[in-house]
Backbone of each chain as ProteinMPNN parsed JSONL, in Angstrom:
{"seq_chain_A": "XXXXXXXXXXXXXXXXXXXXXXXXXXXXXXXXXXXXXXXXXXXXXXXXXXXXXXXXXXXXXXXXXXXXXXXXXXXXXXXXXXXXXXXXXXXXXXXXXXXXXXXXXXXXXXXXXXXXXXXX", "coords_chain_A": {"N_chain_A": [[74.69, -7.069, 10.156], [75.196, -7.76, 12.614], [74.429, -6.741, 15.27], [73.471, -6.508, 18.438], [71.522, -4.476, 19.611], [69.306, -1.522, 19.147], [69.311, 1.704, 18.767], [66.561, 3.561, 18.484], [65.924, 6.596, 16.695], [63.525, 9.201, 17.306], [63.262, 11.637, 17.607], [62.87, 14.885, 16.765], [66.172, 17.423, 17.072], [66.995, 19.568, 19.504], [64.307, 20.842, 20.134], [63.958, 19.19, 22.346], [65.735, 17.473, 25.074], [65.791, 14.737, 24.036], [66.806, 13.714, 21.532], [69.714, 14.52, 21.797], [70.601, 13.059, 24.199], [69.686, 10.746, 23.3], [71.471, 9.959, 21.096], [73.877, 10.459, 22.069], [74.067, 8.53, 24.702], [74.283, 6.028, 22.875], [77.077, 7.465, 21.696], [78.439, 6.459, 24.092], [77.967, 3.897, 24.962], [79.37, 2.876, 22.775], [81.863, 3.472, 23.173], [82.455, 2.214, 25.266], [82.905, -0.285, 24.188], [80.205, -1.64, 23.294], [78.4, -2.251, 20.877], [75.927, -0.597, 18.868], [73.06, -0.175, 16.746], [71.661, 2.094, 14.937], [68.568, 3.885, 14.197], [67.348, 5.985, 12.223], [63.955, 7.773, 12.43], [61.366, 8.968, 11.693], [60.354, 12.43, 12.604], [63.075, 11.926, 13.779], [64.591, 12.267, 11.663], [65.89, 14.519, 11.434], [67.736, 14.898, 12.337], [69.842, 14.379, 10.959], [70.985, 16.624, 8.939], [72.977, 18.721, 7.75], [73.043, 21.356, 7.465], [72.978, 22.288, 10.14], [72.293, 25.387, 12.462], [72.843, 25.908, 15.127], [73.943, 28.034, 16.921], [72.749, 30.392, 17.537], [70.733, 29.549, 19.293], [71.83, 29.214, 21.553], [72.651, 26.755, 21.673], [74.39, 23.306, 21.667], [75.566, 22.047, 18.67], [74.254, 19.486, 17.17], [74.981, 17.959, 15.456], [77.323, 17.768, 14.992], [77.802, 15.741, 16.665], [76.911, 13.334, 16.141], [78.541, 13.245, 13.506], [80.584, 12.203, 15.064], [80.558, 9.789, 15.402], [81.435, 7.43, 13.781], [83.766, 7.746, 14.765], [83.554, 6.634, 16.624], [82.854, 4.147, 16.099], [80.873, 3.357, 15.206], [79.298, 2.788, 12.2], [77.316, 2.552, 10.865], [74.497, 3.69, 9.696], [70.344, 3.716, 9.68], [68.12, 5.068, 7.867], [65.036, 6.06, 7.371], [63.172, 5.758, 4.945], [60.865, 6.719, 4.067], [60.23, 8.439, 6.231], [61.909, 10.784, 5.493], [61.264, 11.159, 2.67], [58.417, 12.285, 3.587], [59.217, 14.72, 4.699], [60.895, 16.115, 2.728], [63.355, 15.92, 2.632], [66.489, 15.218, 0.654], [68.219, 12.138, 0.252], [70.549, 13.013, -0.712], [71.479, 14.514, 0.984], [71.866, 14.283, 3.406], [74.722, 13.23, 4.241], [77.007, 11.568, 5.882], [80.34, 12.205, 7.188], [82.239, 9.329, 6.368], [80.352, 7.047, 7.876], [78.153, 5.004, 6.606], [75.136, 5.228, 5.187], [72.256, 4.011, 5.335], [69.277, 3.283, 3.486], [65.683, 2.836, 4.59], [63.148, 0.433, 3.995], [61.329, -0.486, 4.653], [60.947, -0.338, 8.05], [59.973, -2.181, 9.968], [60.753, -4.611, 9.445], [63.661, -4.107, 10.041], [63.672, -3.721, 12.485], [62.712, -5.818, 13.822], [64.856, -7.667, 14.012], [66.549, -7.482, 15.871], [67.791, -7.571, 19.563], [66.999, -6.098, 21.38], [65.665, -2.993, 21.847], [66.493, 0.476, 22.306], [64.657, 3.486, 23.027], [64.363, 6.619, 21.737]], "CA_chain_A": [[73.787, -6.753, 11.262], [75.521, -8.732, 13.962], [74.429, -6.824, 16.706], [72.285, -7.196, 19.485], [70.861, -3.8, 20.091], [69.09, -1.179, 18.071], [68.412, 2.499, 19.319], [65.5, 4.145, 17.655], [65.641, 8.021, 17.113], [62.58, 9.621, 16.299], [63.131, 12.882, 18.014], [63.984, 16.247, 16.416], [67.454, 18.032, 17.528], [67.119, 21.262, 19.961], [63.428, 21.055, 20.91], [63.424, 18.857, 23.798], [66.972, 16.648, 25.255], [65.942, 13.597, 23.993], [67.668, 13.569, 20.429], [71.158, 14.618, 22.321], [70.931, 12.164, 24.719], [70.329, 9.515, 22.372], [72.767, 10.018, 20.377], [75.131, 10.154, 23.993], [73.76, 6.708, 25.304], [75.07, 5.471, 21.846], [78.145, 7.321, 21.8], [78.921, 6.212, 25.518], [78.027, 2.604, 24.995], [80.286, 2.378, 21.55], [83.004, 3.891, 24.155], [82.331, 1.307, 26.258], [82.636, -1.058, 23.6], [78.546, -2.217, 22.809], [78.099, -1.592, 19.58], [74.937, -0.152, 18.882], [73.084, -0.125, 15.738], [70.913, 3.413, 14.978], [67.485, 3.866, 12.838], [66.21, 7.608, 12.146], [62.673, 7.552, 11.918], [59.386, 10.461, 12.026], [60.812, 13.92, 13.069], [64.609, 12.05, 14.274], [65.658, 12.045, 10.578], [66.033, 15.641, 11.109], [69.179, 15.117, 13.045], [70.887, 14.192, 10.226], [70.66, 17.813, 8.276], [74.343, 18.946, 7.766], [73.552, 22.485, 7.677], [72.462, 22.609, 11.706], [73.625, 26.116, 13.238], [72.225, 26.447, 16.772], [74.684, 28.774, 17.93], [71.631, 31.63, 17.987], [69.597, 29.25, 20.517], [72.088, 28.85, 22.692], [72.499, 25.297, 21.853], [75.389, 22.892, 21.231], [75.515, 21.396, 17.402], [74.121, 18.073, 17.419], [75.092, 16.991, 14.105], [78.761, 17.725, 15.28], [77.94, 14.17, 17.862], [76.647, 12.69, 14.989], [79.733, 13.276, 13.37], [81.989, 11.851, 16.02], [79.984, 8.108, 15.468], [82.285, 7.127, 12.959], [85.127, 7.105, 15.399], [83.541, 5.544, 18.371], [83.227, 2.712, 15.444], [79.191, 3.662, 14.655], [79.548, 3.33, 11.178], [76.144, 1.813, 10.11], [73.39, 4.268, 10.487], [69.103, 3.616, 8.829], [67.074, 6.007, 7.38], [63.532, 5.502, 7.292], [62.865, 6.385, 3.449], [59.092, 7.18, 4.251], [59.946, 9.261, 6.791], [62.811, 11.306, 4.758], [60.314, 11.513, 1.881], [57.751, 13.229, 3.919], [59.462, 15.892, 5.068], [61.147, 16.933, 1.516], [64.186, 15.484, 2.451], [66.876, 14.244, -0.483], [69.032, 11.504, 0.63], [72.31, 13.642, -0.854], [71.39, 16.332, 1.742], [72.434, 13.51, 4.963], [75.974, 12.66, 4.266], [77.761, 11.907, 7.467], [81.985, 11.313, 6.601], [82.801, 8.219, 7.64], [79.761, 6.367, 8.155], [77.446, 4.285, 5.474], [74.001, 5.837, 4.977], [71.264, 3.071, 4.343], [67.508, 3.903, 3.615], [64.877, 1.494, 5.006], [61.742, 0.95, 3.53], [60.543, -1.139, 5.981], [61.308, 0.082, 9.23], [59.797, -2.964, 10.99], [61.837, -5.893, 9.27], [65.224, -4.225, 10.591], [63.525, -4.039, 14.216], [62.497, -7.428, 14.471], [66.004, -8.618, 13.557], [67.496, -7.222, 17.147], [66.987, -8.454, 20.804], [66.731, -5.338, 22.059], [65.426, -1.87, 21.335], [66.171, 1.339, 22.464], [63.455, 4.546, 21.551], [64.682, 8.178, 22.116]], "C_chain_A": [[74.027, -7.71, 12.432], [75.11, -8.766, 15.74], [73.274, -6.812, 17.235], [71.172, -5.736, 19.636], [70.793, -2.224, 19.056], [68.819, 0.006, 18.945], [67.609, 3.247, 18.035], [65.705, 5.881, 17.733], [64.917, 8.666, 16.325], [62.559, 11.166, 17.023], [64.037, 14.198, 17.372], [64.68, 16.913, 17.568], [66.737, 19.094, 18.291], [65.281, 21.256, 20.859], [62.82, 20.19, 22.132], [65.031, 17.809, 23.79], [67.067, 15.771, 24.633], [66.993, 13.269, 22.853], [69.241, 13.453, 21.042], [71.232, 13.15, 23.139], [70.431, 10.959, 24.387], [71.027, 8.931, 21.755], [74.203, 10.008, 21.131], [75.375, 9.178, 23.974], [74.456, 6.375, 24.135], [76.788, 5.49, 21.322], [78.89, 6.733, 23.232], [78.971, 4.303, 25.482], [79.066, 2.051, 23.779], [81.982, 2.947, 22.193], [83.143, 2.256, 24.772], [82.527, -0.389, 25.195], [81.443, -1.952, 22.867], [78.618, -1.588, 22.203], [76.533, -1.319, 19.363], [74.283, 0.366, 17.599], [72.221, 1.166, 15.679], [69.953, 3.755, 13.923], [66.749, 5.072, 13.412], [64.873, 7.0, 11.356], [61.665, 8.901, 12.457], [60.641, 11.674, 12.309], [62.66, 13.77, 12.985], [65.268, 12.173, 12.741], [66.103, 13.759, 10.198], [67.551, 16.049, 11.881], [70.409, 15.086, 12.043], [71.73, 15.84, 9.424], [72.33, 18.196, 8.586], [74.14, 20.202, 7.97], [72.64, 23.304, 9.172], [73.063, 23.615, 12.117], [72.967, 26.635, 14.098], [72.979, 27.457, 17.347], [73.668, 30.149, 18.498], [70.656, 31.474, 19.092], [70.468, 28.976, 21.588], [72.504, 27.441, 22.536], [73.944, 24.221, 21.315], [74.645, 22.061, 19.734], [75.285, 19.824, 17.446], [74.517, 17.145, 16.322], [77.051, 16.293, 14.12], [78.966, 16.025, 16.26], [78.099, 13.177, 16.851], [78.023, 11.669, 13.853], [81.03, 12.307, 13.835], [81.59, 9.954, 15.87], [80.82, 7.238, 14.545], [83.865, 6.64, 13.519], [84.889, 6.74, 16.713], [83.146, 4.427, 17.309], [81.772, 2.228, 14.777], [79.279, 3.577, 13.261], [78.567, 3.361, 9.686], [74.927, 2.402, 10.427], [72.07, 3.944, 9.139], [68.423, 4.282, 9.296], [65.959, 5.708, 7.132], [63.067, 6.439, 5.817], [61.892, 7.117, 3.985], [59.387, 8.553, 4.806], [61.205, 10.564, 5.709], [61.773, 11.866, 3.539], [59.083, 12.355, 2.146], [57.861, 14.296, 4.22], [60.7, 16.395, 3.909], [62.769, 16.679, 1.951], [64.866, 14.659, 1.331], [67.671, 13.415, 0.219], [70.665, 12.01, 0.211], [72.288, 14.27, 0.968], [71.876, 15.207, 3.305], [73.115, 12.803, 4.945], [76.708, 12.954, 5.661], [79.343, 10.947, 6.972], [81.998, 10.036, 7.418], [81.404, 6.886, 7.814], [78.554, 6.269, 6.616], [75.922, 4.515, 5.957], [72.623, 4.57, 4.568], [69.97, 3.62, 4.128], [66.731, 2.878, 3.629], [64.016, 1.829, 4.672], [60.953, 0.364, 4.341], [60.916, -1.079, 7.308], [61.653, -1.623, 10.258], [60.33, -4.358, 11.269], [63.138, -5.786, 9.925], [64.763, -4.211, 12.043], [63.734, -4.775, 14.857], [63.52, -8.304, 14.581], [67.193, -8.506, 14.848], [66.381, -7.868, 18.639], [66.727, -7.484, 21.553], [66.819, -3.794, 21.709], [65.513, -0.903, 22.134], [65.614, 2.563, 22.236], [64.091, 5.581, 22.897], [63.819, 9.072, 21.234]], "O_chain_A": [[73.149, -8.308, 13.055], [75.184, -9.54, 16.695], [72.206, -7.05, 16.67], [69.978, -6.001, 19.775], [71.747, -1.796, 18.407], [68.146, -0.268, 19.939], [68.04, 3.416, 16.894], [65.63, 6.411, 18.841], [65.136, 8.873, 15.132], [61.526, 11.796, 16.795], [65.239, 14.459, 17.414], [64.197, 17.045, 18.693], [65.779, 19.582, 17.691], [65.144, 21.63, 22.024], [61.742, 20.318, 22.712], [65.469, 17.42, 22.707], [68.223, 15.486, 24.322], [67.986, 12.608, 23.156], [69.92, 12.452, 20.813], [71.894, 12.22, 22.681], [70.689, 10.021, 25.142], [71.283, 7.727, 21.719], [75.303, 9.612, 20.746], [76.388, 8.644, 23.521], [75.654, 6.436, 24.411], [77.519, 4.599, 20.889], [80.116, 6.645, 23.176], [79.894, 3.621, 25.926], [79.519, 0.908, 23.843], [83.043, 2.755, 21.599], [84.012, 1.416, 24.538], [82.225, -1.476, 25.688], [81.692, -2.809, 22.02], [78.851, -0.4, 22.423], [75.88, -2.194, 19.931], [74.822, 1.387, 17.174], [71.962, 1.397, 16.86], [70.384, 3.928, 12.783], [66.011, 5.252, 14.381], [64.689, 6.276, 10.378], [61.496, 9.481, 13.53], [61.829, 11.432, 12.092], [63.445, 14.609, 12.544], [66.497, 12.17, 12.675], [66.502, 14.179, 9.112], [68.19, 17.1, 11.94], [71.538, 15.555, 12.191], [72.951, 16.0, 9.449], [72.812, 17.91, 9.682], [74.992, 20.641, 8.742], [71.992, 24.347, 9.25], [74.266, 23.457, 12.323], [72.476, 27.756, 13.969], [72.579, 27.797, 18.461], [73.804, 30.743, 19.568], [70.003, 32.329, 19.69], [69.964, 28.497, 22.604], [72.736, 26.931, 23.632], [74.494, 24.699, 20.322], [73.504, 21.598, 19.707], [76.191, 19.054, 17.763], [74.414, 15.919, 16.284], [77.681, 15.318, 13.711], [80.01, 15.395, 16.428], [79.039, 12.402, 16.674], [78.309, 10.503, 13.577], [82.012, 11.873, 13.233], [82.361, 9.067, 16.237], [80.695, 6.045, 14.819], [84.696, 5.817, 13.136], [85.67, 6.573, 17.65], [83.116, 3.39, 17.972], [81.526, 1.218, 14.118], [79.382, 4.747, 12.893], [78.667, 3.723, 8.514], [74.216, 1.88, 11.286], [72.4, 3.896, 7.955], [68.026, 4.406, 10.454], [65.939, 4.719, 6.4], [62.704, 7.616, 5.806], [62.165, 8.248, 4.387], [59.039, 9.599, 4.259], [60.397, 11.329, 5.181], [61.529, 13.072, 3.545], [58.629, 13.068, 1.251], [56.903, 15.067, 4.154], [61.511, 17.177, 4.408], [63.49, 17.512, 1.402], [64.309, 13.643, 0.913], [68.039, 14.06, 1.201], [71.701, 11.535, 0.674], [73.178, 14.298, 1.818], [72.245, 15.861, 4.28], [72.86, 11.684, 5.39], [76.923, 13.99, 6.289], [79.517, 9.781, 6.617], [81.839, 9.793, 8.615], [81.807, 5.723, 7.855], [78.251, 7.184, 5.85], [75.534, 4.025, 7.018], [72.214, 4.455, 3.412], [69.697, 4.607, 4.812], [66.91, 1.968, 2.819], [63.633, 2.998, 4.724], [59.862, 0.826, 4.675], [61.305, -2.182, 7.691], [62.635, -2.078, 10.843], [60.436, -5.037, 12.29], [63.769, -6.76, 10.335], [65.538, -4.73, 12.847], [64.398, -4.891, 15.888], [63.405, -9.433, 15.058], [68.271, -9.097, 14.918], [65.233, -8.28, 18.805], [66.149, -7.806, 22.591], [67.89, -3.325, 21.323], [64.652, -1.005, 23.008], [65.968, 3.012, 21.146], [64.233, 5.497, 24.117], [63.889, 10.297, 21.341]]}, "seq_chain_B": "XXXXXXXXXXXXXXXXXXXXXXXXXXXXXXXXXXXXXXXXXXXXXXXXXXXXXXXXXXXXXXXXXXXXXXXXXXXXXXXXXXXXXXXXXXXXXXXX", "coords_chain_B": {"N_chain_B": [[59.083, -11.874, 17.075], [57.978, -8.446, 17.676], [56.953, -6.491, 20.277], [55.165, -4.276, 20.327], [54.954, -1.019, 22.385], [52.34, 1.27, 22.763], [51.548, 4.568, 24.162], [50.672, 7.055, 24.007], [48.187, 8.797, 23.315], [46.493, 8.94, 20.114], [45.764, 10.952, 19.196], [47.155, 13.254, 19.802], [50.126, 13.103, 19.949], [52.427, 11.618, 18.015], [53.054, 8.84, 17.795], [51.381, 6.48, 17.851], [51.82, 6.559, 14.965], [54.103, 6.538, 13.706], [54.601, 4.093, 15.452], [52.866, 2.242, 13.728], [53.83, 2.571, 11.429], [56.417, 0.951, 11.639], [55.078, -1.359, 11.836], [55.624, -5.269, 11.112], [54.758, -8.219, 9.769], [52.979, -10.218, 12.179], [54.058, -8.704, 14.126], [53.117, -7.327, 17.491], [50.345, -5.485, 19.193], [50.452, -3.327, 22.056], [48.375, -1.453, 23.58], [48.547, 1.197, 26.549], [48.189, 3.514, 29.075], [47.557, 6.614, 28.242], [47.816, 5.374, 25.225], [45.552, 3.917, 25.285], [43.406, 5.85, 24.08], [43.403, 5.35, 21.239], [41.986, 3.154, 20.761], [39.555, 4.843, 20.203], [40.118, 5.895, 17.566], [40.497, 6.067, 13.988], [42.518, 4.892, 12.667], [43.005, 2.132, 14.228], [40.764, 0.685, 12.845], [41.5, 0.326, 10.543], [43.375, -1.407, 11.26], [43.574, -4.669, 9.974], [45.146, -7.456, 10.222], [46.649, -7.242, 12.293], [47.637, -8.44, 15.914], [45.6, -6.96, 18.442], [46.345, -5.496, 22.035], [44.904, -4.243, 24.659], [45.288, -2.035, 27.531], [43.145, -3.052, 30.148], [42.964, -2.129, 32.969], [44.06, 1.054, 32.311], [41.962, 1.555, 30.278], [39.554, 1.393, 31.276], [39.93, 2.876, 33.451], [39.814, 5.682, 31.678], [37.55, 5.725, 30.789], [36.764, 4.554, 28.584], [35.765, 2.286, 26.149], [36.564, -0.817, 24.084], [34.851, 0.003, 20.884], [32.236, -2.059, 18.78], [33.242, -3.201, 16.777], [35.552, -3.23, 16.604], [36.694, -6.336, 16.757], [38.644, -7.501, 17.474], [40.4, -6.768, 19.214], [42.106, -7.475, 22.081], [41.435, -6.771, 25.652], [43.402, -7.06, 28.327], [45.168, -7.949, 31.319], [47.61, -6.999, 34.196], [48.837, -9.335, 34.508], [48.754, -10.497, 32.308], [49.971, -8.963, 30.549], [52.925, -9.145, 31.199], [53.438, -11.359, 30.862], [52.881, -11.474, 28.007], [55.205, -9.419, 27.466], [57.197, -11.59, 28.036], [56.86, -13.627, 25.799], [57.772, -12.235, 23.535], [59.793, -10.325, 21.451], [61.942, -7.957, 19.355], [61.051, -5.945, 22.339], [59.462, -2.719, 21.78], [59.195, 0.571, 22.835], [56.761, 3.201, 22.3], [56.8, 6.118, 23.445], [56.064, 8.675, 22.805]], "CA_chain_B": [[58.131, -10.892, 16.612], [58.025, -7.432, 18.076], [55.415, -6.216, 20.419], [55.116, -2.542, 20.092], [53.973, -0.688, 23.281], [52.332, 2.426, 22.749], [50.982, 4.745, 25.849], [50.419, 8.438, 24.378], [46.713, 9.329, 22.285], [46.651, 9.293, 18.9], [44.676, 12.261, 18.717], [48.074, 14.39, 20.295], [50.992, 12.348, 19.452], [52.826, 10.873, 16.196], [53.513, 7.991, 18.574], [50.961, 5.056, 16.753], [51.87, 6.8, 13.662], [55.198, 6.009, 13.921], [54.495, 2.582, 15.277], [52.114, 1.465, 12.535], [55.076, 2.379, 9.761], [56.953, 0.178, 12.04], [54.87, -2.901, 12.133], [55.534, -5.982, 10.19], [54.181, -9.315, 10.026], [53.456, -11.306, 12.927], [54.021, -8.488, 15.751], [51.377, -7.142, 17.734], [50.489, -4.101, 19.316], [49.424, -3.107, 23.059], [47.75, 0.114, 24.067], [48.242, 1.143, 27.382], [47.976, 4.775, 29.611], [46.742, 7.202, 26.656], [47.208, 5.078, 24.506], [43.837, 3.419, 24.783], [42.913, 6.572, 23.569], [43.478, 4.552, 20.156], [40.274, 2.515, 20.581], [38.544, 5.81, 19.181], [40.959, 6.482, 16.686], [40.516, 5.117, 12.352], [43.385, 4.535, 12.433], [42.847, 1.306, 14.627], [40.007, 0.25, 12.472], [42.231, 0.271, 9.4], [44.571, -3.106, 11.108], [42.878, -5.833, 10.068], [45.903, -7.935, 10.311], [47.815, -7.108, 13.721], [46.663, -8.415, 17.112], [45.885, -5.526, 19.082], [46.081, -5.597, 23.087], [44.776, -3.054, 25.424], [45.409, -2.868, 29.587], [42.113, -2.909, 30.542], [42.83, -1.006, 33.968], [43.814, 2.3, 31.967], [40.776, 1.954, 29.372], [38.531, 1.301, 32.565], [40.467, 4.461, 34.146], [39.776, 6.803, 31.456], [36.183, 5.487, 30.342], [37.236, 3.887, 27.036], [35.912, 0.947, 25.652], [36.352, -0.827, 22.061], [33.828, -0.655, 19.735], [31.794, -4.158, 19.005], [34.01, -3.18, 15.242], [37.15, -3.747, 16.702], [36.445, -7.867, 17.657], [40.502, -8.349, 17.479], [41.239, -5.832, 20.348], [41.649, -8.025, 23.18], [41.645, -6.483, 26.854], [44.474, -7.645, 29.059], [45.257, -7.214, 32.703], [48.733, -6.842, 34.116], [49.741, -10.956, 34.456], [48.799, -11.224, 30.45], [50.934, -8.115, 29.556], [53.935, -9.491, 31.774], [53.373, -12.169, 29.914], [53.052, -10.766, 26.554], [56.712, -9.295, 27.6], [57.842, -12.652, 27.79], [57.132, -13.786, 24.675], [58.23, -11.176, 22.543], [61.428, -10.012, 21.415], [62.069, -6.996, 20.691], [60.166, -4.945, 22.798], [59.996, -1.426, 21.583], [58.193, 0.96, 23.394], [56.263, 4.602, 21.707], [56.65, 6.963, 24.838], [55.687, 10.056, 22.627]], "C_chain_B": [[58.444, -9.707, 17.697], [56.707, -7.171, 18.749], [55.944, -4.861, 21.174], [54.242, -2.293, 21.289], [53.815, 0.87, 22.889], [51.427, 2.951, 23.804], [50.839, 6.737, 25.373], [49.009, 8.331, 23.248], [47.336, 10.059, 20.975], [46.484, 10.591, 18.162], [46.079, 13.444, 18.9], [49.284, 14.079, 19.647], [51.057, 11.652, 18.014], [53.623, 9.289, 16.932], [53.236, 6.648, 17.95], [51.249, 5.552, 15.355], [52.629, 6.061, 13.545], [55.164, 4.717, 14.25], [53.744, 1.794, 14.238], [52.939, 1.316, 11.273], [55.778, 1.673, 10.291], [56.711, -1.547, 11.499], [55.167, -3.902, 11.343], [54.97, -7.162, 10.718], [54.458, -10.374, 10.934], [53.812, -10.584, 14.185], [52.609, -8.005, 16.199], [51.905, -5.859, 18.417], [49.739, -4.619, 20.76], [49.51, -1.761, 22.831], [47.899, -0.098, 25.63], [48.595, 2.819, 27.801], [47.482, 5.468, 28.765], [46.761, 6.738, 25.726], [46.006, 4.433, 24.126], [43.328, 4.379, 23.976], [42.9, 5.978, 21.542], [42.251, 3.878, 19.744], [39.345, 3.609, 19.856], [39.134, 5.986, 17.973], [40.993, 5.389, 14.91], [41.518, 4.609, 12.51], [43.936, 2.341, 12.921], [41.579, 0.15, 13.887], [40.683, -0.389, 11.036], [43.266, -1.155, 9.339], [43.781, -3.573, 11.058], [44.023, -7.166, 10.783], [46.824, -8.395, 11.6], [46.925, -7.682, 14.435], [47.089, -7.461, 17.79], [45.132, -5.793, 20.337], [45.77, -4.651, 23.583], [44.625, -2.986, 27.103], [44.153, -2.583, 29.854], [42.343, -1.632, 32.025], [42.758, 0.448, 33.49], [42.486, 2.504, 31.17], [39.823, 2.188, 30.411], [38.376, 2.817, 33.261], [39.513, 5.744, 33.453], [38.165, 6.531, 30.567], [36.006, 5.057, 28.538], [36.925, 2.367, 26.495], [35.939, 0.926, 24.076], [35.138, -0.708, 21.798], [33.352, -1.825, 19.306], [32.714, -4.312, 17.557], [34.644, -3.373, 15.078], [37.126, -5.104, 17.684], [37.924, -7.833, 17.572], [41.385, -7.72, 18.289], [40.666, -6.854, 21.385], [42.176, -7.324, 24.488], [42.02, -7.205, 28.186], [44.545, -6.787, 30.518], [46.862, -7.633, 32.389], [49.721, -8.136, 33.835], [49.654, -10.831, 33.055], [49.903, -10.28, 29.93], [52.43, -8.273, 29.988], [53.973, -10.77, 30.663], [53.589, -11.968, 28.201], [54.739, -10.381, 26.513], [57.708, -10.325, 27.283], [58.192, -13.56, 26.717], [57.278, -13.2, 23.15], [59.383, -10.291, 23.332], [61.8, -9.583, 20.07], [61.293, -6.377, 21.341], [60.518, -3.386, 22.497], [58.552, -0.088, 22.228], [58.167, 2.674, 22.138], [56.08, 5.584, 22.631], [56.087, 8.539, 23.966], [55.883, 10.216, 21.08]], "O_chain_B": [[59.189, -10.031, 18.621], [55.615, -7.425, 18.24], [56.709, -4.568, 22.093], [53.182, -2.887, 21.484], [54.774, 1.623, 22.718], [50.632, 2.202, 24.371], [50.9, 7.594, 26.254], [49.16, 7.562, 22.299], [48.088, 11.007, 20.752], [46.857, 11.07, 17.091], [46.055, 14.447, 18.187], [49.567, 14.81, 18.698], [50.189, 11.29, 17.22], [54.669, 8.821, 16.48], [54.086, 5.836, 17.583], [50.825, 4.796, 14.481], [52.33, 4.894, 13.296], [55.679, 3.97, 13.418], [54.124, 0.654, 13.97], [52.895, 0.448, 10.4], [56.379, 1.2, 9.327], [57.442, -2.443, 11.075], [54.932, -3.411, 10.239], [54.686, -7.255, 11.912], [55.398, -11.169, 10.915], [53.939, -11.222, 15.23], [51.496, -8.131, 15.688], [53.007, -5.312, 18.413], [48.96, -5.558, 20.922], [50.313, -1.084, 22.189], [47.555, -1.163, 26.142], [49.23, 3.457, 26.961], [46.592, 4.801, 28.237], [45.968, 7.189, 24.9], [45.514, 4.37, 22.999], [42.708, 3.929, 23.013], [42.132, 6.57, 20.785], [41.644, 3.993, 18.68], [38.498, 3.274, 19.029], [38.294, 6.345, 17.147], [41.44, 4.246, 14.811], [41.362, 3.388, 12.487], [44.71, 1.578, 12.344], [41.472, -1.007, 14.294], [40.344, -1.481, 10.578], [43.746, -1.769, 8.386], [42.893, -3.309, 11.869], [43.663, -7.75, 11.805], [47.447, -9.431, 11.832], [45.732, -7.703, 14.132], [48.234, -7.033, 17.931], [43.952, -6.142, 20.355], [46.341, -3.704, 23.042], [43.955, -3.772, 27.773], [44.046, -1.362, 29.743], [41.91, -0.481, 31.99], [41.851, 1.176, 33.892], [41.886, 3.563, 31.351], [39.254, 3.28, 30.398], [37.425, 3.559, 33.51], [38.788, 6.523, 34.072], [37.843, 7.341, 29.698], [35.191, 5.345, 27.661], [37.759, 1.462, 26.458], [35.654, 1.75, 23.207], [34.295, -1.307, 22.465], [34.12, -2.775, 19.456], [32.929, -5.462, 17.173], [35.045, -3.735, 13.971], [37.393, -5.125, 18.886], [38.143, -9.027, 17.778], [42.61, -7.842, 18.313], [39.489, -7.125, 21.622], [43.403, -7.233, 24.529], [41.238, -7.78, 28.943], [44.211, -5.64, 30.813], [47.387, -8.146, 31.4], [50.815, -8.166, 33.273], [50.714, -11.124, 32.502], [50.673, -10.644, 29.041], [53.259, -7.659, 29.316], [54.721, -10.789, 29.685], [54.487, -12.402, 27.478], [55.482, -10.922, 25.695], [58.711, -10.197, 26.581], [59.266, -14.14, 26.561], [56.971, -13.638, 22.041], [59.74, -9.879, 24.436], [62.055, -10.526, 19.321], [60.382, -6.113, 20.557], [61.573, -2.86, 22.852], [57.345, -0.058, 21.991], [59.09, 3.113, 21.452], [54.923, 6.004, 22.614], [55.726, 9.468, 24.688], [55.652, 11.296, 20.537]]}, "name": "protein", "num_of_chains": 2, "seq": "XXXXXXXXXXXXXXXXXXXXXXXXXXXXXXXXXXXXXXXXXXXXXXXXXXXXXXXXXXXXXXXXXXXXXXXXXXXXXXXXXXXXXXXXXXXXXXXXXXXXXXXXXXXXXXXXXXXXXXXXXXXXXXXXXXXXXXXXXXXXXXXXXXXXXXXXXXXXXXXXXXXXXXXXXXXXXXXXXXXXXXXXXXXXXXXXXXXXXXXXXXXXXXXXXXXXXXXX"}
């Protein structure tokens, strides 16, 4: 956990920008070289869901970004157990290739451990 | 420590939800724009533990005061919550 900055994503995929362009800012700054650490929490752990197929709303695949975090060098993403557990989520069901899956039970210990938070 | 800002009503939003599974020991919490709306809310009665700030101008705004139940909500103007900024790290805000 070396790094400096943490974005938060608690927003489900498709019903309002924010999820996408959290998951942007993150890939854009791990472009840019700032590594950027990433904790699904409440509704955002719904981004993870492998079998996403928006093509009926019109909408680009957000899991496909997701995806791509692995080779901008993202490779450390946390799961908020609690929240995963409330919504009948299994932890098989949010395998992303490439990147190491953790599940947090305490949300607020990995917060406190960065200097700076971003919430999408 | 962390000082959690939250600013939407509990009553609409999963905003203090979400920040309360957050909290751990030792940060604190402000309320400010809807979130004062919190001051009515159990859920605020339930921290014993946290210190919990609130901007006085919005509670004032929207006709909100604590309860005499919640003695550990203290009401801050803008120098204390600039302040508050200052000594806390990280800041994470609850916009919704």
């Amino acid at each position: 956990m070396g790094n400096q900055t943490l974005a938060l994503c608690r927003a489900a995929p498709y019903g309002s920008a924010l999820a996408r362009e959290g998951i942007e800012a993150v890939l854009a700054s791990a472009a840019m070289e700032q590594e950027v650490d990433l904790l699904f929490l409440g509704d955002g752990v719904f981004q993870l869901l492998d079998s996403q197929a928006p093509e009926a709303i019109e909408q680009k695949n957000l899991y496909r970004n997701l995806m791509a975090l692995p080779i901008f060098g993202v490779e450390q993403l946390y799961v908020c157990q609690h929240s995963l557990e409330q919504r009948g989520i299994h932890p098989d069901q949010i395998q992303i290739p490439g990147a190491e899956i953790s599940l947090v039970a305490k949300p607020g210990k990995l917060i406190a451990a960065y200097q700076c938070v971003l919430s999408f | 420590m962390t000082l959690h800002i939250v600013s939407k009503s509990p009553f609409s939003s999963q905003a203090l939800y979400d920040c309360l599974q957050s909290l751990t020991e030792g940060d604190v919490l402000l309320l400010l724009e809807d979130g004062v709306y919190a001051l009515k809310h159990q859920a605020l009665h339930d921290l014993q533990e946290t210190k919990v700030y609130c901007l006085i101008a919005d509670s004032e705004a929207r006709g909100i005061q604590a309860s005499s139940t919640l003695a550990s909500v203290e009401m801050i103007n803008d120098a204390r919550w600039v302040q508050l900024c200052t000594e806390h790290n990280p800041i994470v805000s609850w916009f919704r």
